[in-house]
C-alpha positions in Angstrom: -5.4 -11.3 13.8 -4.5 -13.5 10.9 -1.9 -12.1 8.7 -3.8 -11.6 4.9 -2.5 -14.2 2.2 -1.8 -11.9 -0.9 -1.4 -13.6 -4.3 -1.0 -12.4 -7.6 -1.3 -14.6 -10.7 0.9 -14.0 -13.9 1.4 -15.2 -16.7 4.7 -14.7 -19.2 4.7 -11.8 -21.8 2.0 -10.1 -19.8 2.7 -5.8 -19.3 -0.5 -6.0 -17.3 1.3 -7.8 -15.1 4.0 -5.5 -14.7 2.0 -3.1 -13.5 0.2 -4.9 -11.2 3.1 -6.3 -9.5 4.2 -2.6 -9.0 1.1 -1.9 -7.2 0.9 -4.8 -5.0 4.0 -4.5 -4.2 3.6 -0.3 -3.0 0.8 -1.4 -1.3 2.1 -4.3 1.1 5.0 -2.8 1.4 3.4 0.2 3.0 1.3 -2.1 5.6 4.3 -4.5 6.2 2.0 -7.7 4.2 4.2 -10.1 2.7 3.0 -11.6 -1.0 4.0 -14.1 -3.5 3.1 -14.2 -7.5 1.9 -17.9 -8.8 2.5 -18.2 -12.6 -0.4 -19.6 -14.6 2.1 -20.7 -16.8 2.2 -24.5 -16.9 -0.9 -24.6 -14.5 -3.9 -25.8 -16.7 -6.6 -25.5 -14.1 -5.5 -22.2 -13.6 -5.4 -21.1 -17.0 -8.5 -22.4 -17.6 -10.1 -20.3 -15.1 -8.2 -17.2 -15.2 -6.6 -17.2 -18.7 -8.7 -14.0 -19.8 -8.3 -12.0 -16.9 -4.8 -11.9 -16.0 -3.0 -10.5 -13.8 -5.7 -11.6 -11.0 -5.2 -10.6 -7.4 -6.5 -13.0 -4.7 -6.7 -12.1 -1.3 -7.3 -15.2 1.3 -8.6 -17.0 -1.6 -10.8 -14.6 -2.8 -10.6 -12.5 -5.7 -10.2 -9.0 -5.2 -9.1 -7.8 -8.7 -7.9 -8.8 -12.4 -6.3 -6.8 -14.9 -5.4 -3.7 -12.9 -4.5 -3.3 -9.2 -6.8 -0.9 -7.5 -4.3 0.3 -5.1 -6.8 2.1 -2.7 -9.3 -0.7 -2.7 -6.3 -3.7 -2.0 -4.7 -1.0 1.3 -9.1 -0.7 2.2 -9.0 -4.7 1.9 -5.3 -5.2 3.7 -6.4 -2.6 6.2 -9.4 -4.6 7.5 -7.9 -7.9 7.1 -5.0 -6.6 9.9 -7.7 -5.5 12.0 -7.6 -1.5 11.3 
């Protein structure tokens, strides 16, 4: 089973994402799931696209939540991804 590729987009100045990167990081930590944050910052495609919804969590490519981290719904989401 393919390990999940968890990504959280930032931005600077941003409290939302704060929080968010709290919750991810309760989360995968719990299940063992490594993750990495990708700043919009300096990205122009990306801001483009996700400028108003920052923080935005992608999960293999998909995406699975902006401004706040649903913590039960990302472990649901993890969970099934590992295969339980």
């Amino acid at each position: 089973m393919p390990i999940p590729d968890v990504v959280l987009l930032t931005k600077a100045d941003c409290h939302l994402c704060t929080e968010a990167r709290a919750a991810v990081e309760r989360v995968t930590s719990e299940l063992g799931v490594a993750w990495t944050e990708q700043r919009i910052d300096g990205d122009p495609s990306l801001q483009e696209r996700y400028a108003e919804e920052i923080p935005v969590l992608l999960v293999d490519g998909i995406q699975r939540d902006f401004w706040t981290i649903d913590e039960q719904r990302l472990t649901r989401i993890l969970k099934k991804a590992l295969g339980g």
